[in-house]
BALO-690706 format. One record per residue (C-alpha): x, z, y; residue number from 1. Coordinates in nm, 4 decimals. Example, Ala and Ser with C-alpha at 12.3 -4.5 7.8 and 13.67 -1.06 7.14 Angstrom:
2
R;u;w;v;num
R;1.2300;0.7800;-0.4500;1
R;1.3670;0.7140;-0.1060;2
***
This chain:
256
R;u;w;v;num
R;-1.0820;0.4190;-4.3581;1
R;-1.3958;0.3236;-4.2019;2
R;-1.4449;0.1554;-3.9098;3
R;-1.8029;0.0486;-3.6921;4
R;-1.7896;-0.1814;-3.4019;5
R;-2.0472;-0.2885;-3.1365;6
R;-2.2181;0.0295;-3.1426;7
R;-2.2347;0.1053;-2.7592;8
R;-2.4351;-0.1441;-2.6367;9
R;-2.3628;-0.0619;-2.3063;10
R;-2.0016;-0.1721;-2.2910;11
R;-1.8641;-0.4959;-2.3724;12
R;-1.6984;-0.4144;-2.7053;13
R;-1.6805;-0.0884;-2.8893;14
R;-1.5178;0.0275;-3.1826;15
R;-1.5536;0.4015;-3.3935;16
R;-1.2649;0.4578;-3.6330;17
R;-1.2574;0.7439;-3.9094;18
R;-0.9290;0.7801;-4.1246;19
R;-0.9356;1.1356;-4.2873;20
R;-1.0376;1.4009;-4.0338;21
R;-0.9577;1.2083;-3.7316;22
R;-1.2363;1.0387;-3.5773;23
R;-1.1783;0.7692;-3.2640;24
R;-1.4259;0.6473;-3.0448;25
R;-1.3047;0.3285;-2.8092;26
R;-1.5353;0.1445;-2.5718;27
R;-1.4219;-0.1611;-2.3255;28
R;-1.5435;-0.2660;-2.0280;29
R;-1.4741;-0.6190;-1.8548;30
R;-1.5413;-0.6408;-1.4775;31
R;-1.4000;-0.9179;-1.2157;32
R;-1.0669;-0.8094;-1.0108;33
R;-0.7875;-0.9558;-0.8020;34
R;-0.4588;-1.0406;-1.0047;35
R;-0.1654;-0.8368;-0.8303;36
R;0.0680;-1.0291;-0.6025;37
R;0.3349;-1.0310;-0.8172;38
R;0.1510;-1.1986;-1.0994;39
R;-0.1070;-1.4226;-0.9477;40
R;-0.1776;-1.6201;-1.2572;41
R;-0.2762;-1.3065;-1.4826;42
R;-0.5143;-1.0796;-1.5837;43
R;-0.5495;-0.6806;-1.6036;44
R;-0.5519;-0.4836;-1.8798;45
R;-0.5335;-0.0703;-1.8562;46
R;-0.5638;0.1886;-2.1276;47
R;-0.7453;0.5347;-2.0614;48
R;-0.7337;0.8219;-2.3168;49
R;-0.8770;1.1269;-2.3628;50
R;-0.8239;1.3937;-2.5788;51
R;-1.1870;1.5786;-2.6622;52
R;-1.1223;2.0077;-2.6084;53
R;-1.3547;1.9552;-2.9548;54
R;-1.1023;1.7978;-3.1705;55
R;-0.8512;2.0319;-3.1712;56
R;-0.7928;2.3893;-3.0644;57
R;-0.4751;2.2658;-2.8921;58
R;-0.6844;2.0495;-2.6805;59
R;-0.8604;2.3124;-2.4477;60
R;-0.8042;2.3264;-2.1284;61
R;-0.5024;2.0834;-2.0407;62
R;-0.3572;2.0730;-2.3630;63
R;-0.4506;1.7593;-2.4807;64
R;-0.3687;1.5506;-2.1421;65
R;0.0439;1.5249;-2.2519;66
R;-0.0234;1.3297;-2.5863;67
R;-0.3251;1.1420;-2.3707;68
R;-0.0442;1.0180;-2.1274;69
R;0.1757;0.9355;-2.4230;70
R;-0.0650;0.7675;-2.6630;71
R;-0.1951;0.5446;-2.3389;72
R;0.1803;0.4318;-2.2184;73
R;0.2561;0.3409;-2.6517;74
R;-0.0510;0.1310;-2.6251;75
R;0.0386;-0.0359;-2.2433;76
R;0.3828;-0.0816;-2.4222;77
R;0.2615;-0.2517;-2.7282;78
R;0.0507;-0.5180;-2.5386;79
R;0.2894;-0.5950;-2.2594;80
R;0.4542;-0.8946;-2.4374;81
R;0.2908;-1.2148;-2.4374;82
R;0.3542;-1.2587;-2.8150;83
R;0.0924;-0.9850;-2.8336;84
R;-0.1794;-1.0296;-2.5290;85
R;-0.1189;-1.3123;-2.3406;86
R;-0.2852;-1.2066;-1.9572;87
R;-0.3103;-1.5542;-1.8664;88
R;-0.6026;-1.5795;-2.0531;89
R;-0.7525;-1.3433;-1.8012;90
R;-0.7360;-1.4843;-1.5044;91
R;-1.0118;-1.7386;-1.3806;92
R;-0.9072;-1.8823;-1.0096;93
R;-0.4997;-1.7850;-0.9328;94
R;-0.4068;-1.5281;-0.6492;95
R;-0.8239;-1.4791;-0.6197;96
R;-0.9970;-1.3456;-0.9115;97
R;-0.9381;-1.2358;-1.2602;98
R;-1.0749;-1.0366;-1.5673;99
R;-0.9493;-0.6850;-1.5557;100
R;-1.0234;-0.5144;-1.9154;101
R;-1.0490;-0.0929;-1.9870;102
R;-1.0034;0.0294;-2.3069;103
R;-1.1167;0.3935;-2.3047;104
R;-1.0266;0.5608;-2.6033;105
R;-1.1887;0.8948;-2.6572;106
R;-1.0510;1.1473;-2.9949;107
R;-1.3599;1.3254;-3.1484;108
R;-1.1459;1.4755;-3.3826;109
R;-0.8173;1.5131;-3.4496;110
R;-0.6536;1.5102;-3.8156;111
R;-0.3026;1.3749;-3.7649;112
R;-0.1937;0.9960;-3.7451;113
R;-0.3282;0.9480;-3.4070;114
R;-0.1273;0.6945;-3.2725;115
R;-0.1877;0.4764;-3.5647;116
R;-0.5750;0.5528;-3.5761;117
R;-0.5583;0.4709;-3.1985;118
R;-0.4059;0.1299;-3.2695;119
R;-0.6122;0.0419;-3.5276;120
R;-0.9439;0.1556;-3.3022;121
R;-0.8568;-0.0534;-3.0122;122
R;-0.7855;-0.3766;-3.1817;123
R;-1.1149;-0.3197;-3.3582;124
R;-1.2953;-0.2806;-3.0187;125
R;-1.1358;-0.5621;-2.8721;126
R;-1.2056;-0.8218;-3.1265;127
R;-1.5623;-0.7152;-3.0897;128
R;-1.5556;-0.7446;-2.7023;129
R;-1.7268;-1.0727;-2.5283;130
R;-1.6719;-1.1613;-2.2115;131
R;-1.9412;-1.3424;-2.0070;132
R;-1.8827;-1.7047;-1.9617;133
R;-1.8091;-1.8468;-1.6427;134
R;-2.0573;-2.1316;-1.5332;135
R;-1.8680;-2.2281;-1.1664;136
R;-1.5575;-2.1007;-1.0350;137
R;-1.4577;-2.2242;-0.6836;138
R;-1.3617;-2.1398;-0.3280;139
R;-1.5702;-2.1559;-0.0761;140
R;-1.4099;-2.1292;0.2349;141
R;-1.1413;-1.9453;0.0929;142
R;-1.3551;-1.7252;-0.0518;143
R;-1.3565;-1.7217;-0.4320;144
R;-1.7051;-1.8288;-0.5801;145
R;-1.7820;-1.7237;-0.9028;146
R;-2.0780;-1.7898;-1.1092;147
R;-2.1765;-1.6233;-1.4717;148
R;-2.3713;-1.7562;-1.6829;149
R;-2.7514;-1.5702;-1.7413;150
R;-2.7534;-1.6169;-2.0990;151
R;-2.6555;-1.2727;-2.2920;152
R;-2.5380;-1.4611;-2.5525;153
R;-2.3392;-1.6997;-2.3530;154
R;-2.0039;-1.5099;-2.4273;155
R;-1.6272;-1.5551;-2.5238;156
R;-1.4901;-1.3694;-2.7850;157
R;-1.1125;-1.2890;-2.6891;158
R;-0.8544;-1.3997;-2.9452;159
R;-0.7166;-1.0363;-3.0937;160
R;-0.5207;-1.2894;-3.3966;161
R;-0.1815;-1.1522;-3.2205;162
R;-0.2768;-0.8105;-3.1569;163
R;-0.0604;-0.5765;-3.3068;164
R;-0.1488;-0.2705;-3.4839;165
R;0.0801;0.0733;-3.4363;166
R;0.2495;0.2013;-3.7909;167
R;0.3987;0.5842;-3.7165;168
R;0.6608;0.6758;-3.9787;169
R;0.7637;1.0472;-3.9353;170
R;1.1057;1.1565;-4.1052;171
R;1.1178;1.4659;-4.3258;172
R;1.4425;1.5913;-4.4316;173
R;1.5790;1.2777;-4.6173;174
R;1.2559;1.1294;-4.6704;175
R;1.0325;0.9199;-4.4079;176
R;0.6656;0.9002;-4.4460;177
R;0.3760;0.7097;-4.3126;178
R;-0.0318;0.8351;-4.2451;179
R;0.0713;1.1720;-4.1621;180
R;-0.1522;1.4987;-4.1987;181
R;-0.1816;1.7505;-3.9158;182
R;0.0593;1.9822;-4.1407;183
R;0.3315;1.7012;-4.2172;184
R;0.3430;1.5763;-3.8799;185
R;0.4651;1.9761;-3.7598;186
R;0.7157;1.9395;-4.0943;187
R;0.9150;1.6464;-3.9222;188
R;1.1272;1.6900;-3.6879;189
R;1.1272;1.3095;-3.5597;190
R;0.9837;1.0339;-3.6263;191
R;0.9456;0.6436;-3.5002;192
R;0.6161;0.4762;-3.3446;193
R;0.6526;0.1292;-3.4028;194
R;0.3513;-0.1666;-3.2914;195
R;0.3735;-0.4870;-3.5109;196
R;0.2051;-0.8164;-3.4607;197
R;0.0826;-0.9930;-3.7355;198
R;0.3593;-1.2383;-3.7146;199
R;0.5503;-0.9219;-3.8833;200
R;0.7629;-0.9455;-3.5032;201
R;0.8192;-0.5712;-3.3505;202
R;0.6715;-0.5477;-3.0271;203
R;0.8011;-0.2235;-2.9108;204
R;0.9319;0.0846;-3.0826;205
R;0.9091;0.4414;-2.9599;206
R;1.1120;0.7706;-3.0956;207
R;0.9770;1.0944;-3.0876;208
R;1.0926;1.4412;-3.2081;209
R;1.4153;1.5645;-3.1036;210
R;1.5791;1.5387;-3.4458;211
R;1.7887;1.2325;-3.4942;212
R;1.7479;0.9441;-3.7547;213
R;2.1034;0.7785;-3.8664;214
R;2.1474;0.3933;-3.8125;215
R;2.0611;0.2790;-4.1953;216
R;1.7774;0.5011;-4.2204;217
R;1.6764;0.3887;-3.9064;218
R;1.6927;0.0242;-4.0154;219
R;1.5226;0.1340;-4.3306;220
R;1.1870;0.2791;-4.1433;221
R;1.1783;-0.0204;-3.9237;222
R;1.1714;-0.2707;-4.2550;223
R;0.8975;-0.0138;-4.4224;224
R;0.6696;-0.0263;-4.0874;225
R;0.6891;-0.3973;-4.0395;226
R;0.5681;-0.4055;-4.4099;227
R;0.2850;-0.2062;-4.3972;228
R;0.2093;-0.3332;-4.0742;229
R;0.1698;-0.6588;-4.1605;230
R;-0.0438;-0.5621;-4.4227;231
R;-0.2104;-0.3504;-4.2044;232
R;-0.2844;-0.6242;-3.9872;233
R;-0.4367;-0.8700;-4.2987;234
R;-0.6475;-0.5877;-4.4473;235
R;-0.8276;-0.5256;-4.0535;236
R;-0.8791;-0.8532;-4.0110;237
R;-1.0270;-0.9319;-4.2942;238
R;-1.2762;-0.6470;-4.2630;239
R;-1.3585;-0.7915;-3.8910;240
R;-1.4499;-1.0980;-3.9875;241
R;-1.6230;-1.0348;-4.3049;242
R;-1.8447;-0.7978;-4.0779;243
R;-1.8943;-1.0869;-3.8145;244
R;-1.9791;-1.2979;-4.0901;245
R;-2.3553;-1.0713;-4.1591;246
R;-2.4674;-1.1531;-3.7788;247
R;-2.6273;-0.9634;-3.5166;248
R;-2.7441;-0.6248;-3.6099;249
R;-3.0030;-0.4008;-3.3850;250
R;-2.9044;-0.0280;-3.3157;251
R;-3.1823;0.2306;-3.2928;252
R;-3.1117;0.5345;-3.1238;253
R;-3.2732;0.8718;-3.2877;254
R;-3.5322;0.9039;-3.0013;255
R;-3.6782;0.5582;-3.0519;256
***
């Protein structure tokens, strides 16, 4: 696996993620918003996916827009709970303004084990995004007033410690495996998409397939992907911060 982040300097946080032949490309953008009415005291957070017609010959045309609208609700679903992303954070003055984050996750290439490769790409890009820090926030005649600071540099780093990463586990005949290739993924006939915080807690599980998966093999899969989740979860993190750890590092593009 290898993973690069902050190399759109454009956004606010980016991450590119190769695992095999799939190749993901995330980039997230933070821009001010109003919190809905029904949760005044949050913040916003929407995922956007697109499937490349390059990666895949499946792809072209509309094919790619059903697993698109599938990968983007697993992700929505797997940071709804507090445990995981806590919106709060987000919001700056109650009922008036808030942070409202897009994660746009684009597939280059497609080699299997997207929804994993996904996860794993979007927690990357978010623990590299930084949000500009907020110098004065009031209301001025009921009008919210809010100030950013001018300093680049003057950022906040959001907290991804909860995050959870997505671990796909595909059943094959009697067997269930995990990291699936293009050709094992059309052997099974179901299979489980599971996101697990680092706290080894399930945050939400998702079946696929139309095959079904008995109760103690069931049980089984879920015990498998909270291990390798969790482990998942250490061996990222460690990477992340041991790349924080060299400092800032200047991108060239090929025409300077």
């Amino acid at each position: 696996m290898e993973i690069e982040t902050k190399l759109m300097p454009q956004t606010h946080g980016s991450a590119r993620l190769h695992i095999g032949n799939t190749d993901i490309l995330v980039g997230v953008k933070v821009e001010l918003d109003i919190p809905h009415a029904d949760k005044p005291n949050e913040g916003k957070l929407e995922f956007f996916v697109d499937c490349s017609a390059t990666a895949t010959p499946a792809f072209e045309g509309k094919g790619g827009d059903d697993l698109a609208t599938e990968i983007s609700n697993t992700l929505t679903i797997a940071y709804q709970t507090r445990y995981a992303f806590d919106l709060r954070t987000l919001c700056i003055l109650p009922h008036k303004k808030c942070w409202k984050i897009f994660v746009d996750v684009l597939i280059l290439q497609c080699g299997g084990n997207l929804f994993d490769a996904v996860g794993i790409a979007v927690k990357a890009a978010l623990n590299s995004t930084e949000i500009p820090n907020i110098t004065a926030a009031t209301l001025d005649g009921g009008e919210p007033d809010i100030q950013l600071s001018d300093d680049f540099y003057d950022c906040i780093q959001l907290d991804t410690s909860n995050y959870p990463v997505i671990v796909t586990l595909c059943k094959i005949g009697d067997n269930y495996i995990v990291d699936p290739t293009s050709e094992e993924e059309v052997c099974s006939a179901s299979s489980i998409v599971m996101s697990v915080l680092p706290s080894n807690k399930i945050s939400s599980v998702i079946k696929l397939g139309y095959g079904s998966i008995q109760t103690n093999t069931f049980n089984k899969m879920l015990q498998m992907g909270q291990s390798i989740g969790l482990r998942l979860n250490e061996g990222l993190m460690k990477a992340l911060k041991e790349e924080s750890q060299l400092g800032c590092r200047l991108i060239y593009g090929f025409l300077r």
